[in-house]
N, C-alpha and C positions, 0 to 999 in steps of 0.2 A: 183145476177149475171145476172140475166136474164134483169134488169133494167138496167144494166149499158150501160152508152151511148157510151164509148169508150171498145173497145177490151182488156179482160184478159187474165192475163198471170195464170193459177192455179199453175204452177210450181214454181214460183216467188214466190207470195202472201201470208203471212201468214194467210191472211181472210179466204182463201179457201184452209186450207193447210189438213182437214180434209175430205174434197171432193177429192182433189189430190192423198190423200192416196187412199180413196175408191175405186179410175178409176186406179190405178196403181196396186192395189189387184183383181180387178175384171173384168174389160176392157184391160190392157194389157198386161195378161196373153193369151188373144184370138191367137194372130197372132202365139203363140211358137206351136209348134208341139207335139203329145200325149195329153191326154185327159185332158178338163181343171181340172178338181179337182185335178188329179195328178201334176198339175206344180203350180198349187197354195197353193199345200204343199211344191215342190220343191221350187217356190220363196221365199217364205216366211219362210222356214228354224223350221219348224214347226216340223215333223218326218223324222226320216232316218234310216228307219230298218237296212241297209246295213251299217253304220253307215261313210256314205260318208257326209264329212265334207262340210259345205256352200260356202266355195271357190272353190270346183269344181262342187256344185251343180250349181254354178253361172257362171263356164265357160262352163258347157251342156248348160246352156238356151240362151248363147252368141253363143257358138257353131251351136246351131240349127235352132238361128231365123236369123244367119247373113248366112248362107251355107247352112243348109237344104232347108231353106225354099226360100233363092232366086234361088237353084237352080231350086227345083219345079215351080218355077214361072217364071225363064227363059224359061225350057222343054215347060210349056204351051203356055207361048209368040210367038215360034217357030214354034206349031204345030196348025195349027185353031181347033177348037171344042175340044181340048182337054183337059181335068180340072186336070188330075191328071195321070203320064205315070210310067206303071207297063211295068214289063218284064224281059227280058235279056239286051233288048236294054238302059235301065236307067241305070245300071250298068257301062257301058261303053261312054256315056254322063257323068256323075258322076265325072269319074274319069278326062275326058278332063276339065270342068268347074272345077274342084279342080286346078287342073293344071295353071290355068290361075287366078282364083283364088289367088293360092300364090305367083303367081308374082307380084297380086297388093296390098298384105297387104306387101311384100319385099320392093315394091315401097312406100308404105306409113308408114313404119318403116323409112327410110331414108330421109324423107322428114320428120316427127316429129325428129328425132332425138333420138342416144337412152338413156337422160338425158330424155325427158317426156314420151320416152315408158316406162323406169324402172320405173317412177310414174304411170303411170293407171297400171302396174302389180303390184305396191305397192298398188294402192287405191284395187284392188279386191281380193288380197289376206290376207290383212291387216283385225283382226276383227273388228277392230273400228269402220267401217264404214257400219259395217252389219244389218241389221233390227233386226237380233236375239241379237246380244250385245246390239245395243241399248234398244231394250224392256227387256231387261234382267237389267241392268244399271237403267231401269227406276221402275224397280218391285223391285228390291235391295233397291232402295231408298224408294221407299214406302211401304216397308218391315218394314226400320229400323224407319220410323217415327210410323208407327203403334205401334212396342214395347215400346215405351216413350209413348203411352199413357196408360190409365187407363183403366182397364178389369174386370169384374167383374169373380173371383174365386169360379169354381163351388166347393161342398164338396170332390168330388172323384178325382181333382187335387189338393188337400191340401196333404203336407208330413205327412207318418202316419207311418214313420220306419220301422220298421223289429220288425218280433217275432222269439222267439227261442222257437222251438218244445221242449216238456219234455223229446222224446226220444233223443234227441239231446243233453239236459240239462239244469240246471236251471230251473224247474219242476217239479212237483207232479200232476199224474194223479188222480184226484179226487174218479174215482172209484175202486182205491187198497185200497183207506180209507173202508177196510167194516173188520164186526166183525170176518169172517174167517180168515184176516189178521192177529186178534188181534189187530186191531187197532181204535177202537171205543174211548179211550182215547186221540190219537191225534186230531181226527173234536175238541172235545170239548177246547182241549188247542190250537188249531188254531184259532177256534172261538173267545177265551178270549183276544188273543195276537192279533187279528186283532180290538179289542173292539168293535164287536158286540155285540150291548144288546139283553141279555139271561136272563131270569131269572131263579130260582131252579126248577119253577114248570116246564118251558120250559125243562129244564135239563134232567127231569126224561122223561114229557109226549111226548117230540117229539122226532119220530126214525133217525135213524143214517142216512138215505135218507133227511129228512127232515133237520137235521144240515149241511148235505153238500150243501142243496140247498141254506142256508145261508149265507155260504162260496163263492158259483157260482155268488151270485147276488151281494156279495160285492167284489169279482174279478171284474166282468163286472164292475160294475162302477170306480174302479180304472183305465182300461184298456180305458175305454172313456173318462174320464177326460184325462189322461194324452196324449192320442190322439183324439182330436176332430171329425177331419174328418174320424171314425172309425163306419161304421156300425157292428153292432157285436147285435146277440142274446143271451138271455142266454144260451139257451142250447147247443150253440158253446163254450161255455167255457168250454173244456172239460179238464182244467191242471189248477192248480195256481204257482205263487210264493210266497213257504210256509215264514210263518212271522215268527211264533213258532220254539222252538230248536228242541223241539220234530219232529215235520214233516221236519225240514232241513235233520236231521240224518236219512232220510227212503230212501236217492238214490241210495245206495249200495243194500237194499232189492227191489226197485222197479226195479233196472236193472233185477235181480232173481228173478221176477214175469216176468215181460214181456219175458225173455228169454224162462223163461218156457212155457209162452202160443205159443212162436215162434216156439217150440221144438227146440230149442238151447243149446248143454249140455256144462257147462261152463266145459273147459279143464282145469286139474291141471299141474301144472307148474311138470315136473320132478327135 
């Protein structure tokens, strides 16, 4: 721009339509009245605690640079050395220059006509035409091109279902399997029904701790294969889904274990 031999227009241009932006974000905002960072939220449609909608954020900033501020720049016109007139007496100035004031926006409503006054109230109330729609319209679109493409799928976004607690059901807590139960014959018929290799020495020489832990490590691998994206330890495996007839038929005794550690006394029907 600075080379050009003939006079620009940036408003026109689309060469310099990214410079235009820049000086209409940051240059003039200057002239409107209150502090700039607070009107270059308000032009820009950016926050609105108050939740004051951008078409009347847009007639305060028309409001204040076309009335506020030529009044202030009349009062000082009028008075030598003065930059800025506080008082009682602005009040009553104020109110005359309003006065006069809307007899020539009356006069220049009838002079447009009011076929293209109802269009600039269409164009400013209208959102189509708003910085916030259109960047809105422009991040929608490049929203939806970003989803068509390819993403790489971390593990902890993969679908990995739902589980069903044992209290819940569908479960066998692993440690009612013990010999106070009576039940050191069910590990070993889970064990066979799940065809874990055991052999007879295994049978005798390893304790009833040591075959549930059997049972826990071939849970867990079931529970990972069939969900992938499943981080799981063994010793979270604290239930199975029995395979055996034997351990199917223990959920009526394991409600009456658990009940009992809850001090829950099962009521008899009268």
């Amino acid at each position: 721009m600075s080379e050009a031999t003939e006079v620009v227009d940036i408003w026109t241009s689309n060469e310099f339509k990214p410079f235009a932006d820049h000086c209409a974000a940051e240059i003039c905002i200057h002239p409107i009245h209150q502090q700039q960072i607070e009107n270059y939220v308000q032009l820009s449609g950016l926050i609105s605690k108050t939740k004051v909608d951008e078409t009347r954020r847009s007639c305060r900033v028309i409001s204040v640079a076309g009335i506020i501020r030529t009044a202030n720049r009349e009062v000082a016109d009028k008075r030598k050395g003065v930059k800025r007139v506080q008082g009682g007496s602005y009040g009553s100035f104020f109110l005359d220059f309003f006065d006069e004031y809307g007899k020539k926006m009356d006069r220049a409503r009838k002079e447009l006509g009011k076929e293209l006054c109802d269009r600039i109230v269409k164009h400013i109330t209208s959102p189509k035409k708003k910085v916030s729609e259109i960047k809105r319209d422009k991040i929608v679109t490049k929203f939806r091109q970003r989803l068509q493409q390819k993403r790489k799928k971390h593990k902890a976004e993969l679908p990995t279902g739902f589980d069903i607690t044992a209290r819940v059901g569908g479960k066998i807590f692993l440690r009612i399997l013990t010999k106070k139960n009576n039940l050191d014959t069910h590990v070993l018929a889970e064990i066979k029904a799940r065809k874990i290799k055991i052999t007879k020495r295994q049978e005798e020489v390893l304790t009833l701790a040591e075959q549930r832990k059997m049972i826990r490590v071939h849970e867990r691998g079931l529970l990972v294969t069939k969900n992938p994206g499943m981080e799981l330890n063994e010793k979270d495996v604290m239930a199975i889904v029995p395979v055996s007839e034997e351990v199917k038929g223990l959920f009526t005794l394991q409600d009456e274990i658990l009940n009992k550690e809850a001090g829950i006394v099962a009521l008899e029907a009268e």
